[in-house]
N, CA, C and O atoms as CSV, one atom per row, in Angstrom:
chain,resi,resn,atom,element,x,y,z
A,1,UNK,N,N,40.390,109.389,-98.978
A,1,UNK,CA,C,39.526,108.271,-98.617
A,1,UNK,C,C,38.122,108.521,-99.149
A,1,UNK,O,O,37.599,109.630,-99.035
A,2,UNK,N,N,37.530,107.526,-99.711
A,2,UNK,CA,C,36.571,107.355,-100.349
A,2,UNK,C,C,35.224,107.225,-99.108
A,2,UNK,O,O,35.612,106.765,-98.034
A,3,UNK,N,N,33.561,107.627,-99.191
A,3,UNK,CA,C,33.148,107.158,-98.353
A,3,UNK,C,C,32.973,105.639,-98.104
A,3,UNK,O,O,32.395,105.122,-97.148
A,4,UNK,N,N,33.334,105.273,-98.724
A,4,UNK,CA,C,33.183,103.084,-98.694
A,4,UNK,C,C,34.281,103.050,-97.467
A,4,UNK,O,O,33.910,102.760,-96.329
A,5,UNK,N,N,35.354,103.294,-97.699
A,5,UNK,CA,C,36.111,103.179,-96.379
A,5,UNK,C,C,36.025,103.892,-95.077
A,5,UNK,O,O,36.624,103.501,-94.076
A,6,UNK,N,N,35.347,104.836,-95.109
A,6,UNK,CA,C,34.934,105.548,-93.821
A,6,UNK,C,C,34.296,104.615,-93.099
A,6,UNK,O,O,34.840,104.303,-92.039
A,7,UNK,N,N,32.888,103.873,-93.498
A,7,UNK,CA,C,32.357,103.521,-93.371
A,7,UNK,C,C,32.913,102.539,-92.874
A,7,UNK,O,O,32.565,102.554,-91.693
A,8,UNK,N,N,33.719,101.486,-93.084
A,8,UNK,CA,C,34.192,100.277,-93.042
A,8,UNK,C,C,35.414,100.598,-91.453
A,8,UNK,O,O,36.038,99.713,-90.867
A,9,UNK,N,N,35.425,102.099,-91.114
A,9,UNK,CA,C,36.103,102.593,-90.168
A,9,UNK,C,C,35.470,103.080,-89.068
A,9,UNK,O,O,36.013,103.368,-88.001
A,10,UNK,N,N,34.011,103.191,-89.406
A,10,UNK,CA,C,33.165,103.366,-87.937
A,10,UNK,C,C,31.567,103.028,-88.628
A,10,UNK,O,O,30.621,103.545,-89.222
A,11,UNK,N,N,32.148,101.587,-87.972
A,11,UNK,CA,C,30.939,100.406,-88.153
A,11,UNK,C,C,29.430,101.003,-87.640
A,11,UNK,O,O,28.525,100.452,-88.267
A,12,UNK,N,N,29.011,101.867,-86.782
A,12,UNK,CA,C,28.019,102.073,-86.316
A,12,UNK,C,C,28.474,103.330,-85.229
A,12,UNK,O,O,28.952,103.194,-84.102
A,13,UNK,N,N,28.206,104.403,-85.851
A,13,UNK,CA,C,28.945,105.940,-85.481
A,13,UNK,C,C,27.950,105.970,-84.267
A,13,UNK,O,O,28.536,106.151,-83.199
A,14,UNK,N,N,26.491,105.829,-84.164
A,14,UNK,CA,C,25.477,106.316,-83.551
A,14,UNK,C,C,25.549,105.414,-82.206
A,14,UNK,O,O,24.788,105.801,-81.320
A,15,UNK,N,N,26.236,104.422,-81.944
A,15,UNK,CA,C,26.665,103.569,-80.946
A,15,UNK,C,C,28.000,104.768,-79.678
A,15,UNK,O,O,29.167,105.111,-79.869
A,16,UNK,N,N,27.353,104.950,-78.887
A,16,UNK,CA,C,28.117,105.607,-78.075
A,16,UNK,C,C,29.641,104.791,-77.641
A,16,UNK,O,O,30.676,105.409,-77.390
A,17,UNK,N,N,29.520,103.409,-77.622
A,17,UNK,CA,C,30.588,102.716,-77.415
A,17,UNK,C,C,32.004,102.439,-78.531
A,17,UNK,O,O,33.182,102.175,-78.292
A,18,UNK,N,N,31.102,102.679,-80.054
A,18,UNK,CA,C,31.814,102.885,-80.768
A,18,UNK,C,C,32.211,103.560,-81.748
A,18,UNK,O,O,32.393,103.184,-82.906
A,19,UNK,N,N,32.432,105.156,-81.029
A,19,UNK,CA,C,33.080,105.852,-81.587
A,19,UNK,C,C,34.150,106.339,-81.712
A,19,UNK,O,O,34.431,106.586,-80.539
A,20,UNK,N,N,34.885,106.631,-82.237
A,20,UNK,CA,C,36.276,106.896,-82.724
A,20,UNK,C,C,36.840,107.452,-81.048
A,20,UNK,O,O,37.881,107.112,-80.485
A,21,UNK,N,N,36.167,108.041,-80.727
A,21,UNK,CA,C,36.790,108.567,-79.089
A,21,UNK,C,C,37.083,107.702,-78.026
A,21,UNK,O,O,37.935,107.876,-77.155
A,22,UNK,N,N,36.124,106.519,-78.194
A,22,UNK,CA,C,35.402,105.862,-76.701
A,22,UNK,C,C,36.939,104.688,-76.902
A,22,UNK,O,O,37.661,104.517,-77.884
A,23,UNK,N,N,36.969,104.255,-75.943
A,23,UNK,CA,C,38.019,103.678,-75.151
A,23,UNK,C,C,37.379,102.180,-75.541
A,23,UNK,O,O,36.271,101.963,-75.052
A,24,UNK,N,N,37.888,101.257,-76.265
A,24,UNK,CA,C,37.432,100.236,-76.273
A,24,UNK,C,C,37.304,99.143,-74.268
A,24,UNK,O,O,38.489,99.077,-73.942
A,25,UNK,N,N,36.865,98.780,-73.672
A,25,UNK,CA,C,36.780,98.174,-72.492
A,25,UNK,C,C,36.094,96.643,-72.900
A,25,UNK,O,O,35.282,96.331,-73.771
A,26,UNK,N,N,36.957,95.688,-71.642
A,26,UNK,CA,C,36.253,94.290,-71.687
A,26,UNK,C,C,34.509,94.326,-70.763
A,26,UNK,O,O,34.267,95.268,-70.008
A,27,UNK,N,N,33.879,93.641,-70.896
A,27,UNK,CA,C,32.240,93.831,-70.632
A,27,UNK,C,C,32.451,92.641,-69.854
A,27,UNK,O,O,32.549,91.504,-70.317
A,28,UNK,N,N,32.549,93.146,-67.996
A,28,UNK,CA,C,32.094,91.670,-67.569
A,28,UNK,C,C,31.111,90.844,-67.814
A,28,UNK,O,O,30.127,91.221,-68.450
A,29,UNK,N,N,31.265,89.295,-67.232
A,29,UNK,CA,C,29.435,88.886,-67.480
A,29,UNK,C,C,28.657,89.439,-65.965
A,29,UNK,O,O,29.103,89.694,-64.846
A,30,UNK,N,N,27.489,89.466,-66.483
A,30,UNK,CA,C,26.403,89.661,-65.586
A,30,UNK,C,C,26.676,88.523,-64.323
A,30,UNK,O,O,27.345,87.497,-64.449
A,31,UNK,N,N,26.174,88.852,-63.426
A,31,UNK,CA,C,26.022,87.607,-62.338
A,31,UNK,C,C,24.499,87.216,-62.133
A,31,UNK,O,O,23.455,87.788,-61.819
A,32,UNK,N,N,25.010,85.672,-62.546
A,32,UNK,CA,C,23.733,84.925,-62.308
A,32,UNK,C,C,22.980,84.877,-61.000
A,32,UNK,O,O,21.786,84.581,-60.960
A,33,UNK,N,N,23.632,85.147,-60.025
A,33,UNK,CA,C,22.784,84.930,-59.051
A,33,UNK,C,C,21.376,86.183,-58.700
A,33,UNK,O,O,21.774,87.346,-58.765
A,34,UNK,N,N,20.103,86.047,-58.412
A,34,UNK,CA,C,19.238,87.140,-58.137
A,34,UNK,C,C,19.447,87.825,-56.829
A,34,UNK,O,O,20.248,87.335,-56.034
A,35,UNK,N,N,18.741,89.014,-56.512
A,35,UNK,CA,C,18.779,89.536,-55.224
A,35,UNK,C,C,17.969,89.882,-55.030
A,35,UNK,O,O,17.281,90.011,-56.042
A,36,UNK,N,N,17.420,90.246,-53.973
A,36,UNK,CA,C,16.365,90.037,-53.228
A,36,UNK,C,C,16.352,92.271,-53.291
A,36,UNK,O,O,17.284,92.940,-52.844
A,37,UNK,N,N,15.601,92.628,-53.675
A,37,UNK,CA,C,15.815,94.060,-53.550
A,37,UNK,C,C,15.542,94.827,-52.643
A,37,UNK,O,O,15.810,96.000,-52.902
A,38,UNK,N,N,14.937,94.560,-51.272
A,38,UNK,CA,C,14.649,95.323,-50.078
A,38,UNK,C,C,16.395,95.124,-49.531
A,38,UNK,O,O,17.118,96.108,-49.372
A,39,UNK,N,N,16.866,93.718,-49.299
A,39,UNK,CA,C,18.178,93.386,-48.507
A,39,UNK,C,C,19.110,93.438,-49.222
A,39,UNK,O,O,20.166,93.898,-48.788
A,40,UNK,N,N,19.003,92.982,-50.533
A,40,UNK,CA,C,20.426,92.746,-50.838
A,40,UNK,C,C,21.007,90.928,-51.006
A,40,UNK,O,O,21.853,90.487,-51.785
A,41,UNK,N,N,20.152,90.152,-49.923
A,41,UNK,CA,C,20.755,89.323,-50.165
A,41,UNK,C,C,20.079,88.256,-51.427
A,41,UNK,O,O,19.037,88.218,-52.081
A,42,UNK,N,N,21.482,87.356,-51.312
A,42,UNK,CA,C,20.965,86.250,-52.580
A,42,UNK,C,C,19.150,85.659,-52.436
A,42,UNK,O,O,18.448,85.491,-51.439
A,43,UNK,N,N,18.969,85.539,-53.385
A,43,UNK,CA,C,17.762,84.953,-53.148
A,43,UNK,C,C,17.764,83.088,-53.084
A,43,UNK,O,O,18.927,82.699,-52.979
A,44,UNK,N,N,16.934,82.130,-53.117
A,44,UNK,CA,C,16.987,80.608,-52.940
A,44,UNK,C,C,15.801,80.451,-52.648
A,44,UNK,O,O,15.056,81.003,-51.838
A,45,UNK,N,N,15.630,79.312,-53.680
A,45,UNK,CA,C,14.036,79.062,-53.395
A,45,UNK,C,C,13.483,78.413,-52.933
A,45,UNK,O,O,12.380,78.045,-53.337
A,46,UNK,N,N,14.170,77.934,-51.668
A,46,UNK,CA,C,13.812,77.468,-50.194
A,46,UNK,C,C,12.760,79.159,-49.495
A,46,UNK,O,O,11.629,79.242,-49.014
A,47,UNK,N,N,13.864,80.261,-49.779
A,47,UNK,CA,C,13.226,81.265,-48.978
A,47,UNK,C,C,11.452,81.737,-50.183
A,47,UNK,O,O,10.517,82.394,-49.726
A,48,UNK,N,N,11.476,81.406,-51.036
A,48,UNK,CA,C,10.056,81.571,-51.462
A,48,UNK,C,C,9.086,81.242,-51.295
A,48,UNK,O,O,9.152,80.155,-50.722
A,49,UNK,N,N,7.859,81.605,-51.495
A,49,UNK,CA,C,6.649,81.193,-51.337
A,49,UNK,C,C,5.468,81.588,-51.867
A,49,UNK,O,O,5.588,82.550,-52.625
A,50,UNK,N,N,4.203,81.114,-51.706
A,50,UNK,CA,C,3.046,80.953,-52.702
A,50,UNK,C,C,2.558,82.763,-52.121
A,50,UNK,O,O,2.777,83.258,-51.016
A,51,UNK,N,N,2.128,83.157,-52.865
A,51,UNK,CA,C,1.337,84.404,-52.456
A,51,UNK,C,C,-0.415,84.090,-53.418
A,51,UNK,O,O,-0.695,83.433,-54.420
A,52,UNK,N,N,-1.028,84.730,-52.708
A,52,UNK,CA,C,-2.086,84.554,-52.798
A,52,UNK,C,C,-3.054,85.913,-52.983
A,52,UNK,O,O,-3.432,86.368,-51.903
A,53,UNK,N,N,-3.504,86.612,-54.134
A,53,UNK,CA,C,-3.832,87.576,-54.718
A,53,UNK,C,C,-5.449,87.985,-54.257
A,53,UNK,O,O,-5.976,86.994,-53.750
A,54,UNK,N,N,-6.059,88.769,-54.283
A,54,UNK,CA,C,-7.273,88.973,-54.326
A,54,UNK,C,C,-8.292,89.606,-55.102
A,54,UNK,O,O,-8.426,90.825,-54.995
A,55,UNK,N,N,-9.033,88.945,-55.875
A,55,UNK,CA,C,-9.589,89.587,-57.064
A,55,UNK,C,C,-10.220,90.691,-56.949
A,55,UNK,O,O,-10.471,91.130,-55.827
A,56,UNK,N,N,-10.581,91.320,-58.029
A,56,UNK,CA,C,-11.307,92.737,-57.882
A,56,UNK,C,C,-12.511,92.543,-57.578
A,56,UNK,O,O,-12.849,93.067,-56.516
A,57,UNK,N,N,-13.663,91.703,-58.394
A,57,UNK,CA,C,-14.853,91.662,-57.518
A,57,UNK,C,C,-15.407,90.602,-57.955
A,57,UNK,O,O,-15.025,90.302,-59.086
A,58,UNK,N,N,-16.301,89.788,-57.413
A,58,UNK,CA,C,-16.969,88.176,-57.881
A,58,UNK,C,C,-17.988,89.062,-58.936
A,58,UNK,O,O,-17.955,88.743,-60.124
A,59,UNK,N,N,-18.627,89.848,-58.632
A,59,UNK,CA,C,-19.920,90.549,-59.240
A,59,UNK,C,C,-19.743,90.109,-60.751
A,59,UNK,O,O,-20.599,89.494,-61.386
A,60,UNK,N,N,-18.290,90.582,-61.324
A,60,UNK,CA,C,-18.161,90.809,-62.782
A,60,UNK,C,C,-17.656,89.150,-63.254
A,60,UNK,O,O,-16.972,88.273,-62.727
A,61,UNK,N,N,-18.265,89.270,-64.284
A,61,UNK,CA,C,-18.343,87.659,-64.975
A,61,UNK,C,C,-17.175,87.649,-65.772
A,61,UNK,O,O,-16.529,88.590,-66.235
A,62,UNK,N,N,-16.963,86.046,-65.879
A,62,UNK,CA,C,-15.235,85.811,-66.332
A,62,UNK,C,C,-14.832,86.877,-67.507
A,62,UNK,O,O,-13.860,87.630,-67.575
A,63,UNK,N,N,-16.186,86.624,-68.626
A,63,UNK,CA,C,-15.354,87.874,-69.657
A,63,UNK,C,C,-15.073,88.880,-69.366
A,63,UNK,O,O,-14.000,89.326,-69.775
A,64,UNK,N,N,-15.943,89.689,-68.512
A,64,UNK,CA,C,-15.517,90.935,-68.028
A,64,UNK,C,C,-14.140,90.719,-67.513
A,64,UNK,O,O,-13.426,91.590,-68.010
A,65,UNK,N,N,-13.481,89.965,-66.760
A,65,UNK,CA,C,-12.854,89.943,-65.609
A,65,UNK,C,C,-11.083,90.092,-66.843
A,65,UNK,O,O,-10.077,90.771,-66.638
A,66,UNK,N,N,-11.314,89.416,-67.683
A,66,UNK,CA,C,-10.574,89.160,-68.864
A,66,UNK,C,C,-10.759,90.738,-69.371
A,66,UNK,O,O,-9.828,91.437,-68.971
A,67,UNK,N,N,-11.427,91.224,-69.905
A,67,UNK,CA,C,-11.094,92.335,-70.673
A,67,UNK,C,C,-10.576,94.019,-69.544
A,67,UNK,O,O,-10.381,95.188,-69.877
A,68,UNK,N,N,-10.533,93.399,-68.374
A,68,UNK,CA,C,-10.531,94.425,-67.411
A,68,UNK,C,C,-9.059,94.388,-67.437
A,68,UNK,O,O,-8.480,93.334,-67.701
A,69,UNK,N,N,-8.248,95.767,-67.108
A,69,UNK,CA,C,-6.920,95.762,-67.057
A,69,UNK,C,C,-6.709,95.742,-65.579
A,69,UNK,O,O,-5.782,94.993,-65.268
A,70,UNK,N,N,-7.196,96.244,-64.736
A,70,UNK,CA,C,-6.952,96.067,-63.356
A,70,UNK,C,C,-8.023,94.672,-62.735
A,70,UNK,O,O,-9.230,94.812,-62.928
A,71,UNK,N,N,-7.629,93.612,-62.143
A,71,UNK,CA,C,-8.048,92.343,-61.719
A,71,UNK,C,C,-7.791,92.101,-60.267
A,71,UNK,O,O,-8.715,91.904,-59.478
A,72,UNK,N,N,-6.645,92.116,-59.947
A,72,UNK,CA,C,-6.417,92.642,-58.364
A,72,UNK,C,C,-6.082,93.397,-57.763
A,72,UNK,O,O,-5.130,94.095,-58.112
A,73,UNK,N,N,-7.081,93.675,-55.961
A,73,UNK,CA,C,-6.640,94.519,-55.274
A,73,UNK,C,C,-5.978,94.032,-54.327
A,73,UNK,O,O,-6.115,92.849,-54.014
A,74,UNK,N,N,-4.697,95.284,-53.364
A,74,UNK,CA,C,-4.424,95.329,-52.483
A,74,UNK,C,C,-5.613,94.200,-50.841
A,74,UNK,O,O,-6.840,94.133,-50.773
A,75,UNK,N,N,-5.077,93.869,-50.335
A,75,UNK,CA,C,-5.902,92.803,-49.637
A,75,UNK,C,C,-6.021,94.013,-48.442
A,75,UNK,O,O,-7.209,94.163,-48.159
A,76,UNK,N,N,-5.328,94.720,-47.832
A,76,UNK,CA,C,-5.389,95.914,-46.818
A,76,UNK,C,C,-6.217,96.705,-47.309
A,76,UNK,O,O,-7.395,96.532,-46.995
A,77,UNK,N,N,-5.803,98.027,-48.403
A,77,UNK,CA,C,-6.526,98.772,-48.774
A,77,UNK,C,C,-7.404,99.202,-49.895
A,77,UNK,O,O,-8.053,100.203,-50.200
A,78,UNK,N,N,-7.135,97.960,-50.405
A,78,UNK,CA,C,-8.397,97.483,-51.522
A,78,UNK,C,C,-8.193,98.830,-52.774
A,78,UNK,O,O,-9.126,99.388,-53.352
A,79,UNK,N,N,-6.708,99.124,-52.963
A,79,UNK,CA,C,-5.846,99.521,-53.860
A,79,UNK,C,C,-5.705,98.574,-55.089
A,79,UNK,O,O,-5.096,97.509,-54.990
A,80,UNK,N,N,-6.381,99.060,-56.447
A,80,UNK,CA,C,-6.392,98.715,-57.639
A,80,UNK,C,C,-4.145,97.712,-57.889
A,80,UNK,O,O,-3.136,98.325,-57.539
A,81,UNK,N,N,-4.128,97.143,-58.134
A,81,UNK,CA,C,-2.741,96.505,-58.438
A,81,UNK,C,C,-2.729,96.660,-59.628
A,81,UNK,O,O,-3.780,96.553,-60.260
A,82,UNK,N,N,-1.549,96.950,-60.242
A,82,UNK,CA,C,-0.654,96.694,-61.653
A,82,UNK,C,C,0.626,96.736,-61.808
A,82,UNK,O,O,1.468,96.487,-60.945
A,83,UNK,N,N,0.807,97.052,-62.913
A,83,UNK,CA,C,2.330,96.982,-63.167
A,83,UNK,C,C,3.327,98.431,-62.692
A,83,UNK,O,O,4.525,98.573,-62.445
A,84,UNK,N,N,2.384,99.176,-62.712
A,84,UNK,CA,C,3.131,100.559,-62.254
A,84,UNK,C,C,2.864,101.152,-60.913
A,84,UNK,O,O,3.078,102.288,-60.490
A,85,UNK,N,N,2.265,99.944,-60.268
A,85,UNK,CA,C,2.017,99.589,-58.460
A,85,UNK,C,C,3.165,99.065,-57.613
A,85,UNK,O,O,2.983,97.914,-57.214
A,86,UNK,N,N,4.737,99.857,-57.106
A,86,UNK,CA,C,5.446,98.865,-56.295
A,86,UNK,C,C,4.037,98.033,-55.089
A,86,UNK,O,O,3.074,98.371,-54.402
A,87,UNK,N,N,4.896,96.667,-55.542
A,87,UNK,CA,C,4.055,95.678,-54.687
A,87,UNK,C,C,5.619,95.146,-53.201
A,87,UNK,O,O,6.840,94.990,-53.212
A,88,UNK,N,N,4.834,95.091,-52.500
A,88,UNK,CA,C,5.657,94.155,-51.161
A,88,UNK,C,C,4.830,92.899,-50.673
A,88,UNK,O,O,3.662,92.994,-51.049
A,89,UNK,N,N,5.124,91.577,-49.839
A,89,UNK,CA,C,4.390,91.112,-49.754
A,89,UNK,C,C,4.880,90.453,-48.168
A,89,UNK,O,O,5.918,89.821,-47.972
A,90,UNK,N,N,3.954,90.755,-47.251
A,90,UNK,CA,C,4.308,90.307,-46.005
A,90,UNK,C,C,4.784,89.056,-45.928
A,90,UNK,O,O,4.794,88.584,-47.065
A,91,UNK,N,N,5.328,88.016,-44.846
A,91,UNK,CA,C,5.247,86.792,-44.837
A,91,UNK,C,C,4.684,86.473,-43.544
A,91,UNK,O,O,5.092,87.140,-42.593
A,92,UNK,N,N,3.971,85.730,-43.372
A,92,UNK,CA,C,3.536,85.061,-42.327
A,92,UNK,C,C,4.271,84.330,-41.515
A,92,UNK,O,O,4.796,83.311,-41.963
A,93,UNK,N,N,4.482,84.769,-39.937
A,93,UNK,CA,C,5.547,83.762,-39.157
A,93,UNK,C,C,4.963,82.746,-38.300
A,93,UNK,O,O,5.690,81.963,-37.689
């Protein structure tokens, strides 16, 4: 065997799924529905609602406020927010 046909025999070697070893398997689909990640349960967007953020400080003027990477804090402990911040958000009863 020539390498032209090797090739034509393992389409993409560096693919863990398809290599000469791996067990071909069917791929369910994903489920559309979301979940809610504290419970578990389905989510519905009856159960949602508006949340309401609190800026970092009036002092600094819109451009500033724009070139700043942190914009809101925590409303309790006045904890910088971002993306690498787990956030929770109470609800009001």
């Amino acid at each position: 065997q020539n390498g032209e046909e090797k090739s034509k025999q393992l389409p993409s070697f560096w693919i863990p799924s398809l290599t000469p070893e791996a067990k071909s398997t069917l791929v369910k689909k994903p489920d559309k529905t979301v979940y809610c990640p504290m419970s578990g349960r389905s989510l519905k967007m009856k159960d949602l609602f508006s949340v309401k953020f609190t800026a970092v400080d009036d002092n600094v003027d819109r451009v500033g406020l724009i070139n700043r990477q942190d914009r809101y804090v925590c409303a309790v402990t006045r904890d910088m927010l971002g993306n690498s911040v787990p956030c929770a958000v109470l609800r009001p009863s």
